[in-house]
C-alpha positions in Angstrom: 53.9 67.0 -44.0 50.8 65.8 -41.6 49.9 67.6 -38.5 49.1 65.2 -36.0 46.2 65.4 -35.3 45.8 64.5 -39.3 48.0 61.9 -38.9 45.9 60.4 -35.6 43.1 60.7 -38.0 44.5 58.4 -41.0 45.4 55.7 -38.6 42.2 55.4 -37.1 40.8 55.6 -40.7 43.2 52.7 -41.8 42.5 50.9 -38.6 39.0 50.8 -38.7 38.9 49.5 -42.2 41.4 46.7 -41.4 39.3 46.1 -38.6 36.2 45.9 -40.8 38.1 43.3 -43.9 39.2 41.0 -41.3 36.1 41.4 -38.6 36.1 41.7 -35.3 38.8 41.1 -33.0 38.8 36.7 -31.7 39.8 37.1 -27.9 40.6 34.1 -26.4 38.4 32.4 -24.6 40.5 31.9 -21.4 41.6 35.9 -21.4 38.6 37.3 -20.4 37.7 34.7 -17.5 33.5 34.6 -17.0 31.7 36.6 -14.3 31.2 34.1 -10.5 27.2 33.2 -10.4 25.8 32.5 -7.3 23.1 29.4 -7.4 20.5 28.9 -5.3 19.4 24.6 -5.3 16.2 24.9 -3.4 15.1 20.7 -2.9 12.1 19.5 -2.3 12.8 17.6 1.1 15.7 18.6 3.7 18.9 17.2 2.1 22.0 18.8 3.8 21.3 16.4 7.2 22.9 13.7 5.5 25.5 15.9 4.3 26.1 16.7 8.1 26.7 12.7 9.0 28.7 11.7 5.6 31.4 9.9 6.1 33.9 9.9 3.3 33.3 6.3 1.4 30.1 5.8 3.0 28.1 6.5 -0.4 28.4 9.2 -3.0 29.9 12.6 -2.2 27.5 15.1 -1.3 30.0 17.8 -1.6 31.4 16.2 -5.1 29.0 18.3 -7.3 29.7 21.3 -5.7 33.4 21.6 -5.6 33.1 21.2 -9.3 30.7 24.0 -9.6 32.7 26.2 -7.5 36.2 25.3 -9.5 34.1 26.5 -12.6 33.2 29.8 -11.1 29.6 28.7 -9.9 28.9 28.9 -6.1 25.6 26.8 -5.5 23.8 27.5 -2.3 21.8 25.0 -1.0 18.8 25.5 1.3 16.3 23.0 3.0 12.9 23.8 3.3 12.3 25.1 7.1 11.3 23.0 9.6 8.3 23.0 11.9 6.4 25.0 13.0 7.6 27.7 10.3 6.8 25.3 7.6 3.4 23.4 8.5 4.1 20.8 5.6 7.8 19.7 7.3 8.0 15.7 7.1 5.3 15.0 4.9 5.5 14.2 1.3 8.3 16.8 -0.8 5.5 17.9 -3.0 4.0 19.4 0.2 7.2 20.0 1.9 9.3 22.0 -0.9 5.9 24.3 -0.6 7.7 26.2 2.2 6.7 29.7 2.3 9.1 30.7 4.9 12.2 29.6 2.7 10.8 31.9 -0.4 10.7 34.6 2.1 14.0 34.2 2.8 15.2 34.1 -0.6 12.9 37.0 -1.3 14.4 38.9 1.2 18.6 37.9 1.8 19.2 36.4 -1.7 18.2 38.9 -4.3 21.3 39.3 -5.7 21.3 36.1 -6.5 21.9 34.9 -10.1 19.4 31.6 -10.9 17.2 30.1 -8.5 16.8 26.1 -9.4 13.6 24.5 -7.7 13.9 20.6 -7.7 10.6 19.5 -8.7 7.7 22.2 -8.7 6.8 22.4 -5.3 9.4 24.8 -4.2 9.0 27.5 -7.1 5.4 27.6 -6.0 5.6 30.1 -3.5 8.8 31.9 -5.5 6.5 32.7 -8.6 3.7 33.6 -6.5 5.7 36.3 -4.7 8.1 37.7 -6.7 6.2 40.6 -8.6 5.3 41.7 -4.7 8.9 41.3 -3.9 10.4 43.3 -7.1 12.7 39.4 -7.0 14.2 39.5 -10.8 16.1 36.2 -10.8 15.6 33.4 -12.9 13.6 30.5 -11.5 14.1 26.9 -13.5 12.3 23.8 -12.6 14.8 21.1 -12.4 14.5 17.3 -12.4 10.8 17.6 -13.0 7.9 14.8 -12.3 5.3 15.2 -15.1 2.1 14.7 -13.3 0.2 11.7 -14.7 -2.0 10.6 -11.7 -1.9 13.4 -9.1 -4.9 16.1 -9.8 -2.6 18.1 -7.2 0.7 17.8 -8.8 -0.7 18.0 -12.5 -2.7 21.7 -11.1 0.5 23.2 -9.6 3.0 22.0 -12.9 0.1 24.1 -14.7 0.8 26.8 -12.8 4.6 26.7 -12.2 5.6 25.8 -15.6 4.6 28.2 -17.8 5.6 31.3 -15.4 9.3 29.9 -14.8 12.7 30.7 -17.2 13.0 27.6 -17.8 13.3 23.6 -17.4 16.4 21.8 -16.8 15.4 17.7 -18.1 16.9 14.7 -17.2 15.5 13.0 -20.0 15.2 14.6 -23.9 11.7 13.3 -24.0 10.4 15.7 -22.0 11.1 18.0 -24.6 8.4 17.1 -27.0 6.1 16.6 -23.8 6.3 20.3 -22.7 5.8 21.7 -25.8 2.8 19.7 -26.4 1.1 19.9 -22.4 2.3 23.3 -22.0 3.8 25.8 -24.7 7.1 25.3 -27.3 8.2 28.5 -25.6 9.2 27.3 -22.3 12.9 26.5 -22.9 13.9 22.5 -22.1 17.6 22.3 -21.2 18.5 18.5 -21.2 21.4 18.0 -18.8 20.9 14.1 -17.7 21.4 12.6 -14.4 24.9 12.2 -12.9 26.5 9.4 -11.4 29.3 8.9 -9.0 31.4 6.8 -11.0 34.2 6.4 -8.3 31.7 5.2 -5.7 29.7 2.8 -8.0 32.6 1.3 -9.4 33.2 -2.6 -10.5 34.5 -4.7 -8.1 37.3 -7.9 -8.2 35.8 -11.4 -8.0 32.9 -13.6 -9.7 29.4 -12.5 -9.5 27.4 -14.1 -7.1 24.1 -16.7 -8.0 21.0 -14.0 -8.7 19.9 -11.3 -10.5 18.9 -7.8 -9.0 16.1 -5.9 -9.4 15.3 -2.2 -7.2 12.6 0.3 -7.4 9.8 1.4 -5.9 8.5 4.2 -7.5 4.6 3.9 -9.7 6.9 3.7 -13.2 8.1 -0.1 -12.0 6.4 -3.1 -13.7 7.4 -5.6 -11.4 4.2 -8.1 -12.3 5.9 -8.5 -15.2 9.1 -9.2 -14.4 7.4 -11.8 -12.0 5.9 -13.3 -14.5 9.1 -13.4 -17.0 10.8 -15.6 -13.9 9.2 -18.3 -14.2 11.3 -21.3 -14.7 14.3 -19.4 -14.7 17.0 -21.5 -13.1 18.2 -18.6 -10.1 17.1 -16.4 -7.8 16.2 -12.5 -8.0 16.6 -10.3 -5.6 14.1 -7.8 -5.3 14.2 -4.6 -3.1 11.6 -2.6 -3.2 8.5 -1.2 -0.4 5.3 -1.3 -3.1 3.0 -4.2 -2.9 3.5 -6.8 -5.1 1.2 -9.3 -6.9 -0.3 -12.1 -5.0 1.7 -15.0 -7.3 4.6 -13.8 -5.5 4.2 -15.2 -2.4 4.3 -18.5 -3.8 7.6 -17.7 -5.6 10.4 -20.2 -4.9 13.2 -18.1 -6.3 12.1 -14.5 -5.3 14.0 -12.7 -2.3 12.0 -9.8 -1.5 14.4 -7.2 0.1 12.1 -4.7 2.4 14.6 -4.1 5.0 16.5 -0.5 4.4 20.2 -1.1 3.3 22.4 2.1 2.9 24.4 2.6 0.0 27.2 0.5 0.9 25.2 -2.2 1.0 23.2 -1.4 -2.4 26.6 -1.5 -3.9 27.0 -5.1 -2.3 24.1 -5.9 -3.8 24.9 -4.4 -7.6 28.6 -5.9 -7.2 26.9 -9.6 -5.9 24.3 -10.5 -8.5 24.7 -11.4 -11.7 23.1 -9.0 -14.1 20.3 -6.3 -13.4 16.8 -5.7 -14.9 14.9 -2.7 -14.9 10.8 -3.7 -15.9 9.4 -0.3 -16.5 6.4 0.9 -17.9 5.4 3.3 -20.2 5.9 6.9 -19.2 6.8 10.4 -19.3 8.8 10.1 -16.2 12.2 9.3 -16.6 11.6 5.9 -14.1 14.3 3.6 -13.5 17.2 5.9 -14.8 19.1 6.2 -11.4 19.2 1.8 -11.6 20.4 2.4 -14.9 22.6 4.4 -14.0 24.1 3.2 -10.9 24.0 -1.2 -12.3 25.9 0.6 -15.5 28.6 2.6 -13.3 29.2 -0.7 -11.4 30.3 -2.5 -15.0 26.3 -4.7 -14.4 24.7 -5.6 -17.5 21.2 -4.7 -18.1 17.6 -5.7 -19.3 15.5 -2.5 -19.8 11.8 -2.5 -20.9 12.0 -0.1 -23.2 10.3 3.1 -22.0 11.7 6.3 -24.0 12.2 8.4 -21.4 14.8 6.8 -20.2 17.1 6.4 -24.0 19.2 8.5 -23.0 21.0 6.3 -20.9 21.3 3.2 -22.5 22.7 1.7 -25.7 20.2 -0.9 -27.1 22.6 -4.6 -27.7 25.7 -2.4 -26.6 25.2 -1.6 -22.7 21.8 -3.7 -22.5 19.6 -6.0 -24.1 16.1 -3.5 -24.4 12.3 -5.9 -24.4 9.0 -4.1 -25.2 7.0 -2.7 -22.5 4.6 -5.3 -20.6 6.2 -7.9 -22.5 6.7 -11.2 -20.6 7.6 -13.4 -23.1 10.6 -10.8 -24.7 11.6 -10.6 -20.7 12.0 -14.0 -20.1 14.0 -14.5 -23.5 16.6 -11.4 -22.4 16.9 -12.8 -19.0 17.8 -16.4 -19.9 19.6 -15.2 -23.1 22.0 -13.6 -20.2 22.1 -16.2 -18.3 23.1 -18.5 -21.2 26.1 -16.3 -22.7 28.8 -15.0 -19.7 30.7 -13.5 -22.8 27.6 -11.4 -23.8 27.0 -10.2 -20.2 30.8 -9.3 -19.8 30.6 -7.1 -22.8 27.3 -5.6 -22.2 28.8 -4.8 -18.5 32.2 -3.6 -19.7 30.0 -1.4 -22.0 28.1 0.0 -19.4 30.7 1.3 -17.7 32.7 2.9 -20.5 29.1 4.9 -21.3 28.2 5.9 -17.5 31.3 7.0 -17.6 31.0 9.3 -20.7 28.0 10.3 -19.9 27.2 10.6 -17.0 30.2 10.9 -15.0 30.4 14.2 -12.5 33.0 15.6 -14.6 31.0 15.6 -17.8 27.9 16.3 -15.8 29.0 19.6 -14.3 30.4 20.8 -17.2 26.9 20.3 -19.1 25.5 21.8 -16.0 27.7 24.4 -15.6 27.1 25.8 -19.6 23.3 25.4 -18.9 23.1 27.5 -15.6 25.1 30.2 -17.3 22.6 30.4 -20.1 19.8 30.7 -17.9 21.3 32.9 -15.5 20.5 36.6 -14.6 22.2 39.1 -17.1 25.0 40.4 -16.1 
């Protein structure tokens, strides 16, 4: 007969080598639930005052993001860059303003334990990566939603600085992938999570479309003189909102309506839901321009022209959600504009398209989950 202790011993033997033929244990994955993080979104201009005056249906959810995060174990923090006088830079241009030393201080000081700093844009890991080897601060900064400098000899000298010292990048565009490597170093990890979009605020709306077409922008990426240029002799009107100056030939424009006025987002969706199709001119660059048009004309069911810039193929669907013309090209414009304008059926599809992929793409439910997988990656160590 075995003693015990003999017997304890051949079990573990014979457990150990069943163990070993039929590897490790599979736990599932909803038995051992994942550990809370704490996120800290650090934007480059103040951004919770208009969270203070939302009014529920006024324009997309501030809060929407959030409560997602949070329902995936993800509490994101957001603080503004100080005011005046503690930050100097308060009002002026974000790239100035996120450079708030008083906020990093604060984070330095009350928010060590926390588990991933994101910084929107450079400017506000500036002043994090400077100080954290004084501070003993061993969380993770990553550089979200970022600008690649093109023009700015300011912007271009602190991405130099920022990028190479941070855990990471977190890309709205999968260009930008090939662009880091190549400007700064392969190592710097790129974590592609897109842009979202609230797909219950921009929604399609019941009735005809009214008698123009829309165009919005205003940021350096926007090739507006050609889009000008592509309207000539086309039979309706466009709608233009935008602040940057335009070419001179517009003023003499019979069916231009420059919008300079602000309108709130209410009225922006007025303007998507009225108008017949949109067109997004861009030109060529590392910057994903013109993706939040393309975005929001797709999540209101709007069919699109897009010059074809390839930052932003990511979020369209060449013939399927839009019809796509060269960059700079006027002549390939005006054919896509009036090949719209010619064939309802073509820009019902392309619409109906659009929709179906903002909403599979880009919707907050798929954009939080992508989110949510790419924070826990970069996150502290447990």
């Amino acid at each position: 007969m075995l003693r015990a202790r003999e017997k304890a011993w051949l079990v573990a033997s014979v457990m150990s080598l069943w163990t070993r033929i039929r590897g490790p244990k599979q736990t599932c994955a909803n038995s051992v639930p994942a550990r809370r993080l704490r996120v800290l979104n650090l934007p480059p201009r103040a951004a919770l005052g208009y969270r203070a005056t939302y009014v529920p249906g006024s324009g997309p959810d501030p809060f929407d993001l959030e409560r997602r995060c949070a329902a995936q174990g993800i509490d994101v923090v957001t603080i503004d860059p100080a005011g005046w006088p503690f930050n100097p830079f308060a009002g002026k241009h974000p790239m100035l303003e996120g450079l708030d030393l008083w906020r990093a201080l604060r984070v330095m000081l009350f928010e060590r334990h926390a588990d991933l700093v994101v910084a929107v844009s450079e400017a506000p890991a500036v002043p994090l990566v400077l100080l954290r080897r004084l501070f003993g601060f061993r969380t993770p900064i990553v550089v979200a939603d970022l600008a690649p400098a093109e023009r700015w000899w300011l912007r271009k000298r602190l991405q130099d600085f920022v990028i190479p010292r941070v855990a990471g990048i977190v890309s709205p565009s999968s260009s930008q992938v090939a662009y880091v490597a190549q400007r700064w170093s392969a190592t710097v990890p790129v974590e592609v999570v897109g842009m979202p979009i609230d797909t219950d605020f921009f929604r399609p709306t019941a009735g005809p479309p009214g008698d123009y077409i829309f165009s919005i922008g205003r940021d350096v990426g926007r090739d507006f003189a050609t889009l000008l240029a592509a309207m000539d002799s086309v039979p309706t009107n466009l709608w233009l909102r935008t602040s940057r100056q335009l070419p001179p030939a517009a003023a003499a424009m019979k069916n231009l309506r420059v919008l300079r006025e602000h309108v709130d987002d209410q009225q922006l969706r007025d303007l998507y839901a009225g108008c017949r199709f949109v067109v997004a001119p861009l030109a060529n660059t590392v910057n994903a321009s013109g993706v939040t048009t393309i975005q929001e004309a797709g999540a209101m069911g709007k069919a699109l022209v897009v010059s074809d810039n390839p930052a932003i193929r990511d979020y369209i669907v060449p013939d399927e959600t839009c019809l796509v013309v060269p960059c700079h090209d006027t002549a390939a414009m005006h054919g896509a504009i009036m090949r719209l304008l010619n064939n309802p059926e073509l820009c019902d599809r392309l619409g109906r398209n659009a929709r179906q992929f903002a909403l599979d793409t880009g919707s907050p439910e798929v954009n939080v989950a992508r989110g949510c997988a790419v924070m826990r990656r970069l996150a502290r160590p447990a």
